[in-house]
Each structure stands twice: as C-alpha cells, then as structure tokens.
N, C-alpha and C positions, 0 to 999 in steps of 0.2 A: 305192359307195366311201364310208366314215366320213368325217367332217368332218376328225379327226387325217391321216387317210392327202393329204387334197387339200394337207396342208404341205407333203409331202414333193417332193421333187426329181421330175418327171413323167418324166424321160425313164430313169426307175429301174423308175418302176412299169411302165413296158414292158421292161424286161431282161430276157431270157431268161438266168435261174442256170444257171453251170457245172453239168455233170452228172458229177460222179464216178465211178469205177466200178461198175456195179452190187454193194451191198450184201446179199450171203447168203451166212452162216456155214457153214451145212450144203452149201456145195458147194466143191470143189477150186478153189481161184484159177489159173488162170491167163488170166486176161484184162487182170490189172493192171500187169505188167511186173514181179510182186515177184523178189525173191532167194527160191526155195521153202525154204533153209536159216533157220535163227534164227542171230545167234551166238554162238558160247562163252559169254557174257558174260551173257545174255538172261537177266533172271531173273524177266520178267514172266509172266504166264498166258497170253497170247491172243499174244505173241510179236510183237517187235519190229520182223520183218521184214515183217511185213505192214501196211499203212494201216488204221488204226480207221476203226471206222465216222462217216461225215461231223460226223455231230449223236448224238453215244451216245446210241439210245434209255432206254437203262439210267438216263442221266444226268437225262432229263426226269423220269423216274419217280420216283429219290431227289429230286431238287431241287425238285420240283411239290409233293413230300409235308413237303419240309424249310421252304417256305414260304408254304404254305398256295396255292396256286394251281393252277389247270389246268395238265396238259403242253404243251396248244398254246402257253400263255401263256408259257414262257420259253425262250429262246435261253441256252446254254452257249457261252462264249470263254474267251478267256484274259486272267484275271482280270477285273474292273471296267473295267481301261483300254480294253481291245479292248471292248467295251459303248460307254463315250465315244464312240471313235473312229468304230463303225460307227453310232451317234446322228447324228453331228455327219456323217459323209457320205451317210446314206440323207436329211438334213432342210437342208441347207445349199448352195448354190452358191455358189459361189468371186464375191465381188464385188459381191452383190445381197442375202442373208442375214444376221442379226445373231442373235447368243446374248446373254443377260442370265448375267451371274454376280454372285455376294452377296462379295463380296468382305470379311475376308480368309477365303480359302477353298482348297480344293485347287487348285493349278494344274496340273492335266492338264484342266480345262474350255477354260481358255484356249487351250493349248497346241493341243489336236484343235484347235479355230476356227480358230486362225491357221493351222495348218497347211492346212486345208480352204480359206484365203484369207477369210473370216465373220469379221465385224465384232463386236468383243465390247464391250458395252455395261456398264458396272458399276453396282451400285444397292450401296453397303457394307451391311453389317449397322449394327447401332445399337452407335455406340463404347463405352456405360456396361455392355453386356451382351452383344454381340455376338446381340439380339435378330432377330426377318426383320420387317421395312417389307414388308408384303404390300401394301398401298396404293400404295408407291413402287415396287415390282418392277413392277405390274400398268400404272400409269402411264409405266413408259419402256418399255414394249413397245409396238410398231409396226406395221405394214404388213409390213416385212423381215422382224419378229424370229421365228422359228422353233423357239427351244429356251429353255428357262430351267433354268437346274440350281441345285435346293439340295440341300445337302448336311448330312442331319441324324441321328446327331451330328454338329457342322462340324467337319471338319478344317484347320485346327491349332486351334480354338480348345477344341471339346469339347464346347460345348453341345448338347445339340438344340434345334431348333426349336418351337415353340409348334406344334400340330396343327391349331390353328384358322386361324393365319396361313397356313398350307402350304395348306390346302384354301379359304382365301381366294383365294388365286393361281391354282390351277386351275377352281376354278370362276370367276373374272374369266377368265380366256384358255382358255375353252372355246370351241372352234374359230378359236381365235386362234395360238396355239402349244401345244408340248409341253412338257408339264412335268417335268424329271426328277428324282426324289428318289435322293441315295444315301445307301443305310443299310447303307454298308463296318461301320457299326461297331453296328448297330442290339443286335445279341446283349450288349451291354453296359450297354445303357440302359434304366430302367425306362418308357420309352416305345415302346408296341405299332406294329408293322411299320404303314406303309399298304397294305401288299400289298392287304388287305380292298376298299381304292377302286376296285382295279379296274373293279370291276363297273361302278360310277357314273360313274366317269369315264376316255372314251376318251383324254384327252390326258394321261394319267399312261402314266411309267416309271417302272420302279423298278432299281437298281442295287444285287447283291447279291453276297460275293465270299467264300469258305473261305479265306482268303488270315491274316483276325484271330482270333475264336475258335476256327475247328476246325482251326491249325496248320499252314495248306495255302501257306503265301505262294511257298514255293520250288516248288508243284507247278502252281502258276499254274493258276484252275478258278474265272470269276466267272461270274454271269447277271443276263439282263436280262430284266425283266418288266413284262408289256406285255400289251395287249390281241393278238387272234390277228392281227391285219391289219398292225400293227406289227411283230408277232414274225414275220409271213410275208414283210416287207418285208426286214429285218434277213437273213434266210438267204439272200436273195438274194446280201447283198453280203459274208458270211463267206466266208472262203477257204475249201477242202474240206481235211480232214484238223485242224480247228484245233484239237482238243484233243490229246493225245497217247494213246498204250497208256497211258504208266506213269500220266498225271495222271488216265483214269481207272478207273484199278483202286484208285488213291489214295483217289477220293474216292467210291466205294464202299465201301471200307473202313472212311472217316469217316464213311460214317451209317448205318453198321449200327447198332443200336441199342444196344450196349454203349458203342461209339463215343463216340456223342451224350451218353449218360449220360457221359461220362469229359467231354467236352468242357462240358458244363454244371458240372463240380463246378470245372473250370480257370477257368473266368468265374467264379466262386462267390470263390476263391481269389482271382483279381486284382482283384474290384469291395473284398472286405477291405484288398487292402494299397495298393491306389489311393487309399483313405479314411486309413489309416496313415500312408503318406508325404504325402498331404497334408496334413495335423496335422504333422508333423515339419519339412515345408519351411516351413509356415506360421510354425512360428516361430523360422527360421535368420535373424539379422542381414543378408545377401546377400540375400534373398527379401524382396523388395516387397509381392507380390501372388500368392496361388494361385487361379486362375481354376475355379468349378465345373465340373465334370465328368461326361458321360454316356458316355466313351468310357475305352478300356484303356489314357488318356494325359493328362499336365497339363500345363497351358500355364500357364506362371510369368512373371514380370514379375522384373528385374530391375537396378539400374541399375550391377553390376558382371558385368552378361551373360557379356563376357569371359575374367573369372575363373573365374566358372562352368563355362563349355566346358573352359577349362584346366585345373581339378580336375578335375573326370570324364574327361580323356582319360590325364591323372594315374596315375589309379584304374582307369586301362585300360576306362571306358566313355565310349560317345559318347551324346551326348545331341543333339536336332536346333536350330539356329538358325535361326531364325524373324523373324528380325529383319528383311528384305528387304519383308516383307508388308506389307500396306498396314494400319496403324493397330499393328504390332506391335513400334516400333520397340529395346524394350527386353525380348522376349520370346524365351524357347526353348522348346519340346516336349519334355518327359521320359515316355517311355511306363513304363509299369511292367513292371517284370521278376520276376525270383522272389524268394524274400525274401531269400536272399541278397544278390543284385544288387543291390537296393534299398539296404539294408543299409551295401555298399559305397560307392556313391551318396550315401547319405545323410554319412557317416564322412567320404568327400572334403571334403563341402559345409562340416560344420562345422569344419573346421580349413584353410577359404579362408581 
C-alpha cells in the first residue's frame, strides 16, 4: 500500500464495490431489469432506457488523452463537485480528520468537510495578491489533517498560484496528506496543468471539469486525477451509473477533434475580451480595483458594490457577489460573456 493510500479512511479500503450489472454491449440485456423499449422522445445513440456503462470506457480514453495522463489515472463524476465529495469521504472520518482550505476560495471544499463532519482548518491566501503561504499551509497541517485543496486559478479571486509554492506543499506533506489541485479553469491560464506531477508525486490530485472551456456546465462531466491506487479507491465509493447516456455522447462529441479546435478558438475569444473589459472597468468611476486574471472571470473591488449588482440586473445581467468571502468585503465576480454581453455590462456600468 502507497503512503497516500494509508490516509485514507481503512475500513474503505476493505469495501467490497457494488457490482453493477454485468457490462456487454454485444449481448441482449435482460438481466438488468431494463424497459427493452426506448422512448418516443429518445434522441440519444445507445438509448435511454438502458443504464450506461458504470465508468464509460470511452470516457477514460477521451479524457486520458485530453489531459495528458494514463486511463487508470482518472475517475469520471459529475462534474468537479462529485470529485470534492468523493475526496473528502474516501480521506476523512466524521470527528477525527481536518481539511486545510486557502481561503478566499471556492466553497464547496468546505461544504463536503462539514458535511463529511472534518474539521476545516483555514491558512488565507496573502491579502496584497491573493498569493499561496506554502510555508503556512504546510505548517497548520497536523496529525488529523488529511486533504489540503488549492485552487489554481482560485476561484473567486482569479489568480493562479505560483508552481513553485503548490509543489512546496506537496512535497512538505508527502506522506502527510493529499494535496488537491483544481484547475476548473486551467484551459484559460497561461499556466501549464500539474497533471505532469503525477508521476513524482503520489499525494497529488488533480480536479478537472468540461463544465468552463468546452461548454459542458449543463451536461455535468468532471474528473479526478490521481495516482491508480487513489483512482482505485475513488470507484469504490462512486455510485454505479454516475454519468448519464446523454452526458456522455456529449462529451465525446466535445473532443472530437474539430470540437477541441472550435473550443480553443472560444478561450482565444474570451482571454481578448477578458483583457478588453478589463481596460474598460479599469477606468469606470464605480470601479476601485480590477484584480489580475488567469481565469474566464474578474474579480473587481468596489465601494458602490450595490449599485453595481443593481445596474447589471438593470441590464438584465447578473453578475456574482462576492462580498460574504473572507477578505472580499467590497467585491463581485463578473465572468465574461460575448462581446455583446460585455458590451451591455459595460453600458450599464457607465451610466451608474
């Protein structure tokens, strides 16, 4: 057993996984309890009425190749969250385990902890930049602590993290805890994946999700990547059936190779008008501060925040408030839209 795997919850690694019903296409179902009819409505390929297969082989294959890693190495859920979720219960015991979070940051880290009962531990980023304290993250971890998630580019703030500091962390909590990197929004930032670390190091995750650049958020279709012992822990505790028919014929679709080309020239497109609107917000009277950006969103500083939100809903768009977060008291989230939208966005703004 890896040194990663002895984090994990023990009485998991003796689980014996549900066993679905046997998987093969080339033979007549009926062992499954299906409806042998589709219906009326069914406009998928491989047909509705039947259960997809557990873990779509198909899915390891595109998504192995889409981020540079082995098929053992990633588990397919639904989205990034289901990833969190089954993290935070294959490594966590309700009452004795702690998670580190960088706070301000996504709140579904915390969320899975508390709900798994795991003690969440906060280390903030650095207030002047929203930089990562790898010295301080590495320092409040403990005996308990079990997960540490950064999130890079962070969300809500935008930045990425420094590569040197990330791989400070995991190499200080090597055989200490798991480290999970999400890079929800990596396809936007001129900072290369860590997928590459795998190899070096067993106490990296990686959280990966079609949900931002390739268009998929409605077809829900993230993964998690991971050493094979990890990713063999992880299938244990996925329900059987979790991706659907339609999400993945969807996202076979998404990487076909013309796909990919169309989904790169749309990042191409939003990394222009991301830079655009921010030159524009940059110099609105209402706009304090436009925080740099590695993701397909800006985090603005405002001290008529308010107003803000009131214009854009004005204008018939929502823009997200951000203000709740720790250190973000006078801040919103504006993602970018097309250049229209923008546009509009923008138009509201100046005549607050």
């Amino acid at each position: 057993m890896s040194g990663v795997l002895r984090l994990a919850r023990p009485e998991l690694l003796a689980l014996a996984p549900y066993a679905p019903a046997r998987w093969d296409p080339a033979l007549v179902r009926l062992h499954a309890n299906e409806n042998p009819w589709r219906p009326a409505s069914d406009g998928s390929h491989a047909g509705l009425n039947r259960y997809p297969e557990p873990q779509p082989s198909v899915l390891f294959g595109r998504l192995s190749s889409l981020y540079a890693v082995a098929p053992e190495q990633v588990l397919v859920g639904r989205g990034s969250d289901e990833g969190i979720d089954l993290l935070v219960r294959a490594f966590c015991a309700a009452g004795a385990s702690e998670v580190v979070v960088c706070p301000p940051t996504f709140a579904m880290y915390r969320f899975a902890a508390e709900v798994q009962g795991a003690k969440v531990v906060e280390v903030p980023l650095r207030p002047d930049d929203f930089s990562l304290d790898a010295g301080a993250v590495v320092d409040a971890c403990g005996p308990s602590t079990r997960l540490v998630f950064l999130c890079s580019p962070n969300n809500p703030t935008g930045n990425a993290l420094d590569p040197g500091a990330i791989e400070t962390v995991i190499t200080g909590l090597r055989d200490r805890a798991l480290v999970v990197v999400d890079e929800a929004y990596a396809e936007f930032s001129s900072q290369p994946s860590v997928a590459a670390w795998l190899e070096r190091f067993d106490n990296l995750a990686i959280l990966r999700t079609l949900s931002k650049a390739h268009g998929l958020a409605g077809a829900r279709c993230g993964a998690v990547l991971a050493g094979a012992e990890v990713i063999g822990l992880l299938r244990r505790l996925i329900p059987p059936y979790a991706v659907t028919v339609q999400t993945i014929e969807a996202v076979v679709d998404a990487t076909e190779p013309d796909r990919l080309a169309a989904a790169g020239r749309q990042v191409a497109l939003l990394l222009e008008e991301r830079e655009r609107v921010r030159e524009r917000l940059a110099a609105l009277p209402c706009i304090a501060r436009v925080w740099p950006s590695d993701s397909n969103f800006l985090l603005v500083s405002s001290p008529r925040a308010g107003d803000v939100l009131d214009a854009g809903i004005a204008a018939g768009l929502l823009v997200r408030d951000v203000r709740g977060y720790p250190g973000l008291s006078d801040c919103l989230r504006i993602t970018v839209g097309t250049p229209a939208e923008n546009d509009r966005l923008l138009a509201a703004l100046e005549a607050a």
